[in-house]
N, C-alpha and C positions, 0 to 999 in steps of 0.2 A: 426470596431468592429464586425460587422455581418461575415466576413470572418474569424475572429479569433473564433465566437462562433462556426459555421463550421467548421472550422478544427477539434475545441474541440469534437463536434459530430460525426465526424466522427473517432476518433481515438479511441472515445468509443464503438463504433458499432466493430472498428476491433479488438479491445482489446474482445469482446463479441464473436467474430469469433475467437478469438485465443485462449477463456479458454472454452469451453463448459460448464464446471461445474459452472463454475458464470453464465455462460448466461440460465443456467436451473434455477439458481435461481431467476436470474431478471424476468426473464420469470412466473414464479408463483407470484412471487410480481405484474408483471404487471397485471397479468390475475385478482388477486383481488383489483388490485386498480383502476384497467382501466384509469391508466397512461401507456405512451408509454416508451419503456425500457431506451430509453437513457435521455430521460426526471427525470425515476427515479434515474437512476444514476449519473445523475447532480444536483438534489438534495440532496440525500445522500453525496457526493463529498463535497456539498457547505457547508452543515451543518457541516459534521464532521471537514471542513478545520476553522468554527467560533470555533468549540467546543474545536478544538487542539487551538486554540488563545488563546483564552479567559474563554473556561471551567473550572469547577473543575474536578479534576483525569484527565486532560492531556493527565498525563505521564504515567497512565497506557492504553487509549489509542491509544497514541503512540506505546508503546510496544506490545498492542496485535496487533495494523496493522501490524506491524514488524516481526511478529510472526507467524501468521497464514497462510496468504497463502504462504509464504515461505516456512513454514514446509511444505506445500501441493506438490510443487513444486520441494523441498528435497527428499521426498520419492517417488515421478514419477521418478526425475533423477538417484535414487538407485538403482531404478527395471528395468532401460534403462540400453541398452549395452552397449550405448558411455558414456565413461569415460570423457571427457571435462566437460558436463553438473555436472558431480559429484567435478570438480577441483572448477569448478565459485560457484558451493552453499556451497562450504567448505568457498571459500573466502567470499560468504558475510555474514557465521555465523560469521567468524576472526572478520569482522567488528563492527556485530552485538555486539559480546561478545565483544569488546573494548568497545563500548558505552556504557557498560553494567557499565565497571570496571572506564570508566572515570565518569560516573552520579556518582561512589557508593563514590569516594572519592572528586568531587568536587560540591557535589549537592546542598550546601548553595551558588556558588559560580555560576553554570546554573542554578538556584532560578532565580537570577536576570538578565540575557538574556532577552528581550523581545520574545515573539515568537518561543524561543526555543524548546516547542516540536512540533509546527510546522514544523517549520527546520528540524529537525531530521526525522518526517515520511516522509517530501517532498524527502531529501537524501534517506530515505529507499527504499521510492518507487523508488525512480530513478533507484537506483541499483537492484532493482525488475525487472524494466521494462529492464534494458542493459543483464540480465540472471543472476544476482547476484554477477556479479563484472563488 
């Protein structure tokens, strides 16, 4: 268990070396709460992973994690000159927007999924973290 919490800590520190603009934020959260950064982001992690369970509004969200730093992510790879990064975050809006269109017509019907908007940010992020497809 202690080596799985490890690994966890560590992929968060390099995930914090891979966005600077999140790690400036943790980084002011830290500085006012005099928690250490990946301590906060295993909190924040853990909470929003109960809230996607079991919360009210979910699926909104679900939707803005889905959202947000993607968009952020979108507009760096626009303003980049390599075209590959602009193919993979065309594909993960494609997906984005199918989820969009399968919630709208079967949403009495992922109602009753347990966990489902869990699922769906854990898949978002995934595809977050692979470069968006």
């Amino acid at each position: 268990m202690a080596a799985q919490v490890d690994r966890f800590r560590k992929s968060i520190e390099d995930f914090l070396v891979k966005y600077p603009c999140v790690d400036n934020v943790v980084q002011q959260a830290s500085d006012k709460t005099k928690v250490s950064k990946v301590n906060l982001v295993m909190g924040v992690v853990g909470f929003t992973a109960v809230w996607l369970a079991i919360g009210y509004g979910s699926p909104f969200l679900c939707d803005f994690i889905g959202f947000i730093f993607p968009a952020y992510l979108s507009f760096k790879a626009v303003e980049s000159a390599d075209t590959r990064d602009d193919t993979q975050w065309l594909t993960y809006w494609i997906v984005y927007s199918y989820f969009g269109i399968l919630e709208f017509f079967s949403d009495y019907i992922l109602f009753w999924i347990p966990f489902y908007s869990l699922i769906k940010c854990c898949f978002l992020l995934w595809m977050v973290n692979y470069n968006g497809a």
